[in-house]
PDB file of N, H, CA, C and O in Angstrom:
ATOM      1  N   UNK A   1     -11.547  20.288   6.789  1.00  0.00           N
ATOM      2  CA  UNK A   1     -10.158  20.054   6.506  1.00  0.00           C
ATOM      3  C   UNK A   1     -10.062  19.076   5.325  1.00  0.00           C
ATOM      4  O   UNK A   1     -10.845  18.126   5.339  1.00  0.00           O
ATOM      5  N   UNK A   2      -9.275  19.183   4.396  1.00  0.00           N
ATOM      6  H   UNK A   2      -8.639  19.955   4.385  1.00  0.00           H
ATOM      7  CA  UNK A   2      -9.295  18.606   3.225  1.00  0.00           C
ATOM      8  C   UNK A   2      -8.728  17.408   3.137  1.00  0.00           C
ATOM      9  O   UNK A   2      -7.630  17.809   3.522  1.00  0.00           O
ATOM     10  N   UNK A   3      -8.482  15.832   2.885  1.00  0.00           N
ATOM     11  H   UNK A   3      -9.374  15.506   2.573  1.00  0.00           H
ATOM     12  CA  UNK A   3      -7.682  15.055   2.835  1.00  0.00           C
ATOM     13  C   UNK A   3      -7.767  14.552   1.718  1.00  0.00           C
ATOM     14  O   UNK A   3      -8.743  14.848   1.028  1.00  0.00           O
ATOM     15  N   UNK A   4      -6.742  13.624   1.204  1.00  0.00           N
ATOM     16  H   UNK A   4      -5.950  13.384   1.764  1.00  0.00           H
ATOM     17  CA  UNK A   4      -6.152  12.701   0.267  1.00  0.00           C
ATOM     18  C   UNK A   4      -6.860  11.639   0.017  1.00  0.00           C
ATOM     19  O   UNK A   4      -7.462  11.239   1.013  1.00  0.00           O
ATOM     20  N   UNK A   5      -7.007  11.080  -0.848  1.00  0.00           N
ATOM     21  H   UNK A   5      -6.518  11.405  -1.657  1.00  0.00           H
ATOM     22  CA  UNK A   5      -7.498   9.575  -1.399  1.00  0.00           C
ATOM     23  C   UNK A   5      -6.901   8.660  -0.562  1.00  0.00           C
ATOM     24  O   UNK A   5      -7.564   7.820   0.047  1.00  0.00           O
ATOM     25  N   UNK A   6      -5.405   8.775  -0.459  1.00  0.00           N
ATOM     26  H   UNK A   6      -4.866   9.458  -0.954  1.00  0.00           H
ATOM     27  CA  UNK A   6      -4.547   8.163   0.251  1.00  0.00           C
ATOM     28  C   UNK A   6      -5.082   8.094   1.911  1.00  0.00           C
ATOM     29  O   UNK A   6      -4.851   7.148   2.665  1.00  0.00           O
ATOM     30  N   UNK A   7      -5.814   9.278   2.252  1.00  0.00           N
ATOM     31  H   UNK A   7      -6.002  10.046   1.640  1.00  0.00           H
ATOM     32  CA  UNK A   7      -5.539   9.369   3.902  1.00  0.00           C
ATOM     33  C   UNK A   7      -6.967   8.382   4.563  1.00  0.00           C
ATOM     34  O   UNK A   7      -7.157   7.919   5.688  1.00  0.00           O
ATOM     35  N   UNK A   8      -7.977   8.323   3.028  1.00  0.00           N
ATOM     36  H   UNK A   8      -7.822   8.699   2.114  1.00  0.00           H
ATOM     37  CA  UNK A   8      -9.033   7.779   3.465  1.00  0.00           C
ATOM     38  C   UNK A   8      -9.006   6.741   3.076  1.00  0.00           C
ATOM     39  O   UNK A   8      -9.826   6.013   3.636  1.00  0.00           O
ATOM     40  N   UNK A   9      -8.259   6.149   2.128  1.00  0.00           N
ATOM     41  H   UNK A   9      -7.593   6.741   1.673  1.00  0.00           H
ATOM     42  CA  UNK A   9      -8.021   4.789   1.901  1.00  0.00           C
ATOM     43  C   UNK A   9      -7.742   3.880   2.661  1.00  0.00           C
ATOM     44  O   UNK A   9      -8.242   2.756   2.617  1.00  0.00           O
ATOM     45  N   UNK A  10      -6.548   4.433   3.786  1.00  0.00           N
ATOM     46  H   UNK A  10      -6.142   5.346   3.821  1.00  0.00           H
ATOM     47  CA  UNK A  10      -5.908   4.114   4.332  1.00  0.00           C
ATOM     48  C   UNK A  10      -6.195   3.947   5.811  1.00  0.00           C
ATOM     49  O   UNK A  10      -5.683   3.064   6.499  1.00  0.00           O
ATOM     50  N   UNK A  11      -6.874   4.672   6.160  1.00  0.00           N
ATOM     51  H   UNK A  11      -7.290   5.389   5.601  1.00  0.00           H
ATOM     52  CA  UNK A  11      -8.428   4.750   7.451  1.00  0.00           C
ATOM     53  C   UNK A  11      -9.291   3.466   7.515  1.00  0.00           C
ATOM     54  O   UNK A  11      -9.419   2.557   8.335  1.00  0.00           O
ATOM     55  N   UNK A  12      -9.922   3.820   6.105  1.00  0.00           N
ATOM     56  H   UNK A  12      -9.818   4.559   5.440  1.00  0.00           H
ATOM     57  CA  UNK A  12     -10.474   2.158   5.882  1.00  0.00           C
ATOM     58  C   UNK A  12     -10.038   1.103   6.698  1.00  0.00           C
ATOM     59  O   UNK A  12     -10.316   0.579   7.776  1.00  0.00           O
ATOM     60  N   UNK A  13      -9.118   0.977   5.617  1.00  0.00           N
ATOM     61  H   UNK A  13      -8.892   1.403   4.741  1.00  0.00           H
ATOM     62  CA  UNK A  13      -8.555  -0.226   6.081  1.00  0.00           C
ATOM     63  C   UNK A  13      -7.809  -0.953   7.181  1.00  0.00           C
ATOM     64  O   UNK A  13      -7.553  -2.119   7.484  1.00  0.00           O
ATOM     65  N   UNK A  14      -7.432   1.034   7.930  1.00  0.00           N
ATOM     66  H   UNK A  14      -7.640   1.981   7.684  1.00  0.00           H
ATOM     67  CA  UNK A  14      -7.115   0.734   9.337  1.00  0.00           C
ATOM     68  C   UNK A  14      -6.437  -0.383  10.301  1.00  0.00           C
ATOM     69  O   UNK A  14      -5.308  -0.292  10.784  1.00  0.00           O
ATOM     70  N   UNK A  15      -7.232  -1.317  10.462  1.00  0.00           N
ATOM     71  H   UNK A  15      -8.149  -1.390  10.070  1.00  0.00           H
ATOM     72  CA  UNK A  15      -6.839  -2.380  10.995  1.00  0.00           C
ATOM     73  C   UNK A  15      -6.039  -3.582   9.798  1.00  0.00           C
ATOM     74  O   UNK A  15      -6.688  -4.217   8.967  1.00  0.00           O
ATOM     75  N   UNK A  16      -4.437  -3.683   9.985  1.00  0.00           N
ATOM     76  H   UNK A  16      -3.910  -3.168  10.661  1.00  0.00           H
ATOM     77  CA  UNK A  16      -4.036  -3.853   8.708  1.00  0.00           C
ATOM     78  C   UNK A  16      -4.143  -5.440   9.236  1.00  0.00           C
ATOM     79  O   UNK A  16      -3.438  -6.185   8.555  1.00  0.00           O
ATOM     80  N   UNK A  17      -4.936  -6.158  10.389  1.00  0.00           N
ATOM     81  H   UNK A  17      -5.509  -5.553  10.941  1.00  0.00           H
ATOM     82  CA  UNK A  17      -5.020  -7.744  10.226  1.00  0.00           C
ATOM     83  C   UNK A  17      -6.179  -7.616   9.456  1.00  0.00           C
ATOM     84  O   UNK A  17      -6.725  -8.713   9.569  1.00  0.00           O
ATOM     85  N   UNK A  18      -6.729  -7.054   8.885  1.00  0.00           N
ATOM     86  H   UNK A  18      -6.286  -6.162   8.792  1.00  0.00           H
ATOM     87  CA  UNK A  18      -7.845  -7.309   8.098  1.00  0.00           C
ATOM     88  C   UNK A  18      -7.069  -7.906   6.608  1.00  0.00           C
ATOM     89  O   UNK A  18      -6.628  -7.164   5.730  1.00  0.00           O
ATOM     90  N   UNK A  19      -7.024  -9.784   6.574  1.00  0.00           N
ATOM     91  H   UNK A  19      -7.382 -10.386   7.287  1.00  0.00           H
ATOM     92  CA  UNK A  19      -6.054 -10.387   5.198  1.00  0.00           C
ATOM     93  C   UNK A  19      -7.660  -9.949   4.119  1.00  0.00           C
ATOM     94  O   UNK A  19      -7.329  -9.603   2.985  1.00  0.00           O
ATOM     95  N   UNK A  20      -9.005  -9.940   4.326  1.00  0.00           N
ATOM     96  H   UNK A  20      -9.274 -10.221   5.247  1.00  0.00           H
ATOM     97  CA  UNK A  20      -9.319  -9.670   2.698  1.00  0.00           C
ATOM     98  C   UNK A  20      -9.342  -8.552   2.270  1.00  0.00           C
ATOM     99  O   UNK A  20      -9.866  -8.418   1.164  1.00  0.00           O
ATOM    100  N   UNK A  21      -8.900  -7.559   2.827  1.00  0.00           N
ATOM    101  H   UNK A  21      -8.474  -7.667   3.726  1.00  0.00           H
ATOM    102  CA  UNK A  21      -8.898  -6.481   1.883  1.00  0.00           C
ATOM    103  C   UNK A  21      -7.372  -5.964   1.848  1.00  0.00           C
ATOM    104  O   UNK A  21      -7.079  -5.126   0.995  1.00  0.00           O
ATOM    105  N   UNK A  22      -6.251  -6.498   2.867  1.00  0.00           N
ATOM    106  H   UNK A  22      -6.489  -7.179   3.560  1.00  0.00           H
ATOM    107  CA  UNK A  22      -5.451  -6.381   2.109  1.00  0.00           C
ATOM    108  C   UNK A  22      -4.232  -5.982   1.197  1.00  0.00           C
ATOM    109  O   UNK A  22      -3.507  -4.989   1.141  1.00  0.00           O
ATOM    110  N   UNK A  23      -4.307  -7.164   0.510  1.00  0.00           N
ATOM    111  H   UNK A  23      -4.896  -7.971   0.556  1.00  0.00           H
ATOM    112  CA  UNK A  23      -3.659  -7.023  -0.895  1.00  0.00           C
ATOM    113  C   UNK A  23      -4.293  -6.347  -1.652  1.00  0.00           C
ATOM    114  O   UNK A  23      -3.545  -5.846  -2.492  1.00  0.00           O
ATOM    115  N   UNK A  24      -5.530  -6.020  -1.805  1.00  0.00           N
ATOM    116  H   UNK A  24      -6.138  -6.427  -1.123  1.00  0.00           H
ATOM    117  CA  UNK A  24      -6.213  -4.971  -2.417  1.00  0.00           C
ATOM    118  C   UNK A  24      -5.530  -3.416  -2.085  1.00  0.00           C
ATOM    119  O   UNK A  24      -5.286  -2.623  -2.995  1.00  0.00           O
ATOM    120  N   UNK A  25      -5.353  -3.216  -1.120  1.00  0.00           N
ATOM    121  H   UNK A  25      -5.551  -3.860  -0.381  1.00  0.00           H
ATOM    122  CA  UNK A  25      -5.095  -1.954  -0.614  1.00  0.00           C
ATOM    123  C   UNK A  25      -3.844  -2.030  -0.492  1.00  0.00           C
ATOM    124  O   UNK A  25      -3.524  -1.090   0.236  1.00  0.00           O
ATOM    125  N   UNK A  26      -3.000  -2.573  -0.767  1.00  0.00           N
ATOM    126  H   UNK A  26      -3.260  -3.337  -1.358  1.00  0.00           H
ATOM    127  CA  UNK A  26      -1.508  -2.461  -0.975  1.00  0.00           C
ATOM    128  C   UNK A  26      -1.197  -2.634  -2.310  1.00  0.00           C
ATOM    129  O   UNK A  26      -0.182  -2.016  -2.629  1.00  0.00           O
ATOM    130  N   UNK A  27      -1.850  -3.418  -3.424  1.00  0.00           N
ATOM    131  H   UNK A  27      -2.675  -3.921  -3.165  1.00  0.00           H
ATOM    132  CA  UNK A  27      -1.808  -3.133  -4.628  1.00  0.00           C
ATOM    133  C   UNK A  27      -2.183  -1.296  -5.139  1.00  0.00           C
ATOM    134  O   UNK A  27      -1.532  -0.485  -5.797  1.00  0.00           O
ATOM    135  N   UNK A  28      -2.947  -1.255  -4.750  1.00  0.00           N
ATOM    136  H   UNK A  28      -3.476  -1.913  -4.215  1.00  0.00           H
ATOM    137  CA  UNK A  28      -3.572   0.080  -4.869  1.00  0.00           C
ATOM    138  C   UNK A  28      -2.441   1.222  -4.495  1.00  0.00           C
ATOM    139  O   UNK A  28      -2.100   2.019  -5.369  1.00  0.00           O
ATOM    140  N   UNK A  29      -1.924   1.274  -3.297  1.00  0.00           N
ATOM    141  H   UNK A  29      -2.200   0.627  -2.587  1.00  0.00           H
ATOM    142  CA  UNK A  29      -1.033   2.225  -2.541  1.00  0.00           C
ATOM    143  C   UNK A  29       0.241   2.137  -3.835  1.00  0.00           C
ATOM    144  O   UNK A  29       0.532   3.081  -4.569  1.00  0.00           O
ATOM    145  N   UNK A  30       0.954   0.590  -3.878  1.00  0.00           N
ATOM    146  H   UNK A  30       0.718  -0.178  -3.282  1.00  0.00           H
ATOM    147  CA  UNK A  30       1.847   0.630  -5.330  1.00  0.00           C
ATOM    148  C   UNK A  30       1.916   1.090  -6.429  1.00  0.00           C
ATOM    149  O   UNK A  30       2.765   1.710  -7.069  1.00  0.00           O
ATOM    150  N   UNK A  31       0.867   0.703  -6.609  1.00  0.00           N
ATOM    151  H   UNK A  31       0.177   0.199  -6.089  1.00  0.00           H
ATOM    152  CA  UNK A  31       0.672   1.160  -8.039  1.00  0.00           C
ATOM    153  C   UNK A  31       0.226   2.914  -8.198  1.00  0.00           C
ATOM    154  O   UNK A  31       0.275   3.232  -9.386  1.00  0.00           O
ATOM    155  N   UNK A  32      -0.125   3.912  -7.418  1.00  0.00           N
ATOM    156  H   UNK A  32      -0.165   3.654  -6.453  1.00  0.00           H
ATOM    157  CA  UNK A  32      -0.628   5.065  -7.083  1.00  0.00           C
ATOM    158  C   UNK A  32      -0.493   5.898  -6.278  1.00  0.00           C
ATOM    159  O   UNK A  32      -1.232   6.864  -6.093  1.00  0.00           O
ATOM    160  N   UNK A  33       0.467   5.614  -5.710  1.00  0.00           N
ATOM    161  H   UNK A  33       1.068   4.829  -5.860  1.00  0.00           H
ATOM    162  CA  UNK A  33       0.915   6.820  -4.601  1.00  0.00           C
ATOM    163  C   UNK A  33       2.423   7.534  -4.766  1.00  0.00           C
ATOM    164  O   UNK A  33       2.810   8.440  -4.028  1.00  0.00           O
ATOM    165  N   UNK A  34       3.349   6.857  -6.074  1.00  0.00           N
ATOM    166  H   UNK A  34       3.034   6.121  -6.673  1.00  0.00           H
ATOM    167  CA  UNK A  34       4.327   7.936  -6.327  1.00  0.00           C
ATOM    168  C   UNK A  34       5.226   7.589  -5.425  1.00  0.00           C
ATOM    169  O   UNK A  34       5.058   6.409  -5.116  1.00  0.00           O
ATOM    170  N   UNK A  35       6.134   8.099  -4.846  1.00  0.00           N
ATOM    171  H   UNK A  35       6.270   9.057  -5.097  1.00  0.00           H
ATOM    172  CA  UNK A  35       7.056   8.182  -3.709  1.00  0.00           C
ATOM    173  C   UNK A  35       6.704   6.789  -2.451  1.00  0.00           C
ATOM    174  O   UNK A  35       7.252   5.717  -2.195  1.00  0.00           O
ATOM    175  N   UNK A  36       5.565   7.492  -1.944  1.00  0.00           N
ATOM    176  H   UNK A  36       5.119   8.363  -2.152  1.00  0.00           H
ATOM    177  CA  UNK A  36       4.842   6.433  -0.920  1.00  0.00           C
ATOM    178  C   UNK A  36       4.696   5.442  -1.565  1.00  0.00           C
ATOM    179  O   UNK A  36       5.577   4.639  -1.259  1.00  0.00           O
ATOM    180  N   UNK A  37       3.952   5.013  -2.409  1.00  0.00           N
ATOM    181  H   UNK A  37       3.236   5.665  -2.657  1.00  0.00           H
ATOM    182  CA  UNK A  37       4.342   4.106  -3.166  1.00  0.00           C
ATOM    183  C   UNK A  37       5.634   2.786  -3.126  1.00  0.00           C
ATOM    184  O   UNK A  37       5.771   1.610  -2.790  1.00  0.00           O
ATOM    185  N   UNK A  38       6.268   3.728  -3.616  1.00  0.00           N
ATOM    186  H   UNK A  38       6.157   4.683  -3.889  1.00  0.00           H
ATOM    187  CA  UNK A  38       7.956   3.203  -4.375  1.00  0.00           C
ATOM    188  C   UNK A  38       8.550   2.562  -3.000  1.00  0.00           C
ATOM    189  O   UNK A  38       9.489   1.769  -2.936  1.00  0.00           O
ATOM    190  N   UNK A  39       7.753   3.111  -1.861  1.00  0.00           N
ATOM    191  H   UNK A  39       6.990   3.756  -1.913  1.00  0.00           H
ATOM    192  CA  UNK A  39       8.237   3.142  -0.298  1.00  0.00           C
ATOM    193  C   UNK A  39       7.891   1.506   0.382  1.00  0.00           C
ATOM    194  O   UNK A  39       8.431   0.650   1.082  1.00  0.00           O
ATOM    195  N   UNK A  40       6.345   1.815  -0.516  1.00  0.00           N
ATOM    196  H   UNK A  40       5.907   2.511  -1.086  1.00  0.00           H
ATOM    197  CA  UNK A  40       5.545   0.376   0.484  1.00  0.00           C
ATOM    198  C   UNK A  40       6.734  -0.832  -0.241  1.00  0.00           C
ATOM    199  O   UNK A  40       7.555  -1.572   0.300  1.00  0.00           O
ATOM    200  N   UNK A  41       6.333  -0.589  -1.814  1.00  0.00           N
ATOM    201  H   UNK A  41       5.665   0.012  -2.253  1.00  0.00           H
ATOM    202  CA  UNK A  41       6.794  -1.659  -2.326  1.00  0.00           C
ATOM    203  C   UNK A  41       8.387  -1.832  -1.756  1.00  0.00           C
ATOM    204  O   UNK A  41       8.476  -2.952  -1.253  1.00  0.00           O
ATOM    205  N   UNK A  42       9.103  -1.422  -1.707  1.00  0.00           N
ATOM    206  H   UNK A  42       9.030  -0.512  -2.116  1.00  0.00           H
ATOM    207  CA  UNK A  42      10.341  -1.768  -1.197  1.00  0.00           C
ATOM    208  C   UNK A  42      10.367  -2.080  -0.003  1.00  0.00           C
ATOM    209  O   UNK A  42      11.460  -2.352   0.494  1.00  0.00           O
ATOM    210  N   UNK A  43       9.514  -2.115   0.568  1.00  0.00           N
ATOM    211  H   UNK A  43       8.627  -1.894   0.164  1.00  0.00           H
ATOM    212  CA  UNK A  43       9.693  -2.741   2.325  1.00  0.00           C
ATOM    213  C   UNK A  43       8.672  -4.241   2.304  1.00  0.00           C
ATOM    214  O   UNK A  43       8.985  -5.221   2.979  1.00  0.00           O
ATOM    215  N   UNK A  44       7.709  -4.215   1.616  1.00  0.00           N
ATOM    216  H   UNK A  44       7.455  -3.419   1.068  1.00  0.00           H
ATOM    217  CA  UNK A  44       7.066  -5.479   1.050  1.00  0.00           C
ATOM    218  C   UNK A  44       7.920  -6.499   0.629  1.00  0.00           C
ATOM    219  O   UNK A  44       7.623  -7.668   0.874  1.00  0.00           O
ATOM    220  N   UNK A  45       9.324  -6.106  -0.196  1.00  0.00           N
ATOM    221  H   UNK A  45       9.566  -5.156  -0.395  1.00  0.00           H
ATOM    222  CA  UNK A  45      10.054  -6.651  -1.006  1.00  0.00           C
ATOM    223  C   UNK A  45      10.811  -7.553   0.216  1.00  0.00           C
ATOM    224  O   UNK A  45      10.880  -8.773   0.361  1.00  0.00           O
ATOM    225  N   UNK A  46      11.509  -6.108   1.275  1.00  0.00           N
ATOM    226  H   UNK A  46      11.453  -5.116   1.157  1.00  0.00           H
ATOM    227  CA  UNK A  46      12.304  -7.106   2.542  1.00  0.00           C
ATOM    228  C   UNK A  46      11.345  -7.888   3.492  1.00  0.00           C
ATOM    229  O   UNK A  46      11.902  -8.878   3.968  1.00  0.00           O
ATOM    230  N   UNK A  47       9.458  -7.632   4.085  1.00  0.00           N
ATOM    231  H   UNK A  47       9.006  -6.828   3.699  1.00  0.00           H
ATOM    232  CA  UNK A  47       9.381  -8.135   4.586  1.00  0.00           C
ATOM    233  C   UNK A  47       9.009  -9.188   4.154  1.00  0.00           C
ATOM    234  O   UNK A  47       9.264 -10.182   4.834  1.00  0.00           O
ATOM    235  N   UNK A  48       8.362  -9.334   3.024  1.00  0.00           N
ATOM    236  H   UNK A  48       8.155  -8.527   2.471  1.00  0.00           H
ATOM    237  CA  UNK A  48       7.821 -10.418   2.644  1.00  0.00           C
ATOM    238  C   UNK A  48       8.489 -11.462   1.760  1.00  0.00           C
ATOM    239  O   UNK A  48       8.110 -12.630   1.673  1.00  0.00           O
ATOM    240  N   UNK A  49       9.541 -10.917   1.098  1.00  0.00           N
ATOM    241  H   UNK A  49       9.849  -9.968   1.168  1.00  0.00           H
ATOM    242  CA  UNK A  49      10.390 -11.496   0.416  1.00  0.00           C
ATOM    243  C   UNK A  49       9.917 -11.571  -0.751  1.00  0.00           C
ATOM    244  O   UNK A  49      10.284 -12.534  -1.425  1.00  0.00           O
ATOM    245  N   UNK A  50       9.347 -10.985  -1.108  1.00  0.00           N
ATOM    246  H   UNK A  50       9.049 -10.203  -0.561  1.00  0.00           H
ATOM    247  CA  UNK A  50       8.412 -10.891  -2.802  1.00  0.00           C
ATOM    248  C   UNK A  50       9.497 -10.204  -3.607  1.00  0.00           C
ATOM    249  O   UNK A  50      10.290  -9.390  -3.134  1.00  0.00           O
ATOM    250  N   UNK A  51       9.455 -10.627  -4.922  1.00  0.00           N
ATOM    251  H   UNK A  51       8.810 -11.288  -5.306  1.00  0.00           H
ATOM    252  CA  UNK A  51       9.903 -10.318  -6.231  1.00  0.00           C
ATOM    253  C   UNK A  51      10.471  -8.911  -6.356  1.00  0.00           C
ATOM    254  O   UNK A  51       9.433  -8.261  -6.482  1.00  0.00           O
ATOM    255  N   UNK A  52      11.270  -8.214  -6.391  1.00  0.00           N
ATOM    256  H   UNK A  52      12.113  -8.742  -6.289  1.00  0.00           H
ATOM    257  CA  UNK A  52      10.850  -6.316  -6.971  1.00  0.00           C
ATOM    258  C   UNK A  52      10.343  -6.806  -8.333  1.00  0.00           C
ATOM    259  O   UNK A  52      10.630  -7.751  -9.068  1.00  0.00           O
ATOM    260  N   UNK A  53       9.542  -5.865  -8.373  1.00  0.00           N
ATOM    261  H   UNK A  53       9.309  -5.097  -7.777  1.00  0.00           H
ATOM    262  CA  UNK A  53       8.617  -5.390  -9.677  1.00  0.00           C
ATOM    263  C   UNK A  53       9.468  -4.839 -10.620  1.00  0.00           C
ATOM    264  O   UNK A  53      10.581  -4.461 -10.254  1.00  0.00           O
ATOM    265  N   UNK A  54       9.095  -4.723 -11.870  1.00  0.00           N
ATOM    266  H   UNK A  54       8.191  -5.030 -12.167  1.00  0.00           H
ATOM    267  CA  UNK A  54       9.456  -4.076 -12.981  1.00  0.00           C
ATOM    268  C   UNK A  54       9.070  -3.021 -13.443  1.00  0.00           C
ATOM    269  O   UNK A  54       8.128  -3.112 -14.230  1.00  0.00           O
ATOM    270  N   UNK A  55       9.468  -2.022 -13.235  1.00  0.00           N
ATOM    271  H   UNK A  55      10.234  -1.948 -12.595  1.00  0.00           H
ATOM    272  CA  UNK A  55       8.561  -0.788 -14.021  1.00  0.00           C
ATOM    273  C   UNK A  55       7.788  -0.777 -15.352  1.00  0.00           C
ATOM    274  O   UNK A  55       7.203   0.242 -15.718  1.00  0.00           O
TER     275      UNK A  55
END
Protein backbone atom coordinates (compact mmCIF):
# COMPACT_ATOMS: atom_id res chain seq x y z
CA UNK A 1 0.00 0.00 0.00
CA UNK A 2 1.52 3.21 -0.98
CA UNK A 3 1.90 6.22 1.51
CA UNK A 4 2.93 9.88 1.68
CA UNK A 5 6.05 11.56 3.02
CA UNK A 6 3.54 13.15 5.17
CA UNK A 7 2.03 9.75 6.57
CA UNK A 8 5.59 8.58 7.51
CA UNK A 9 6.78 11.62 8.82
CA UNK A 10 4.24 11.85 10.89
CA UNK A 11 4.40 8.08 12.39
CA UNK A 12 7.80 8.99 13.38
CA UNK A 13 7.19 11.27 15.34
CA UNK A 14 4.09 9.77 16.68
CA UNK A 15 4.33 10.49 20.14
CA UNK A 16 3.88 14.36 19.82
CA UNK A 17 5.48 14.75 23.78
CA UNK A 18 8.52 14.01 22.09
CA UNK A 19 9.80 18.39 22.61
CA UNK A 20 13.26 17.45 20.46
CA UNK A 21 12.04 16.63 17.48
CA UNK A 22 9.22 18.64 17.55
CA UNK A 23 9.56 21.88 16.13
CA UNK A 24 11.45 20.15 13.58
CA UNK A 25 8.48 18.30 12.40
CA UNK A 26 6.09 21.04 12.57
CA UNK A 27 8.38 23.36 10.75
CA UNK A 28 8.56 20.80 8.12
CA UNK A 29 4.59 19.96 7.96
CA UNK A 30 4.37 24.24 7.41
CA UNK A 31 6.39 24.84 5.27
CA UNK A 32 5.34 21.53 2.87
CA UNK A 33 2.23 20.16 3.11
CA UNK A 34 -0.02 22.80 1.15
CA UNK A 35 -3.51 22.86 2.63
CA UNK A 36 -2.45 20.65 5.76
CA UNK A 37 -0.02 22.82 6.12
CA UNK A 38 -1.86 26.28 6.04
CA UNK A 39 -4.04 24.06 8.69
CA UNK A 40 -1.22 23.25 11.32
CA UNK A 41 0.01 26.72 11.09
CA UNK A 42 -3.24 28.35 11.90
CA UNK A 43 -4.07 26.32 14.89
CA UNK A 44 -0.30 26.76 16.19
CA UNK A 45 -1.13 30.46 15.78
CA UNK A 46 -4.42 30.00 18.39
CA UNK A 47 -2.74 27.44 20.49
CA UNK A 48 0.34 28.73 21.01
CA UNK A 49 -0.12 32.22 20.42
CA UNK A 50 2.73 32.58 17.90
CA UNK A 51 3.02 35.28 15.27
CA UNK A 52 1.03 34.35 11.71
CA UNK A 53 3.70 34.09 9.27
CA UNK A 54 4.13 35.94 6.15
CA UNK A 55 4.00 34.37 2.96
Amino acid sequence: MPVTWQQVLLEYQRDWSRKATYDAVMDLVREHSGAYGMGVDYAYTMVHGAPERKA
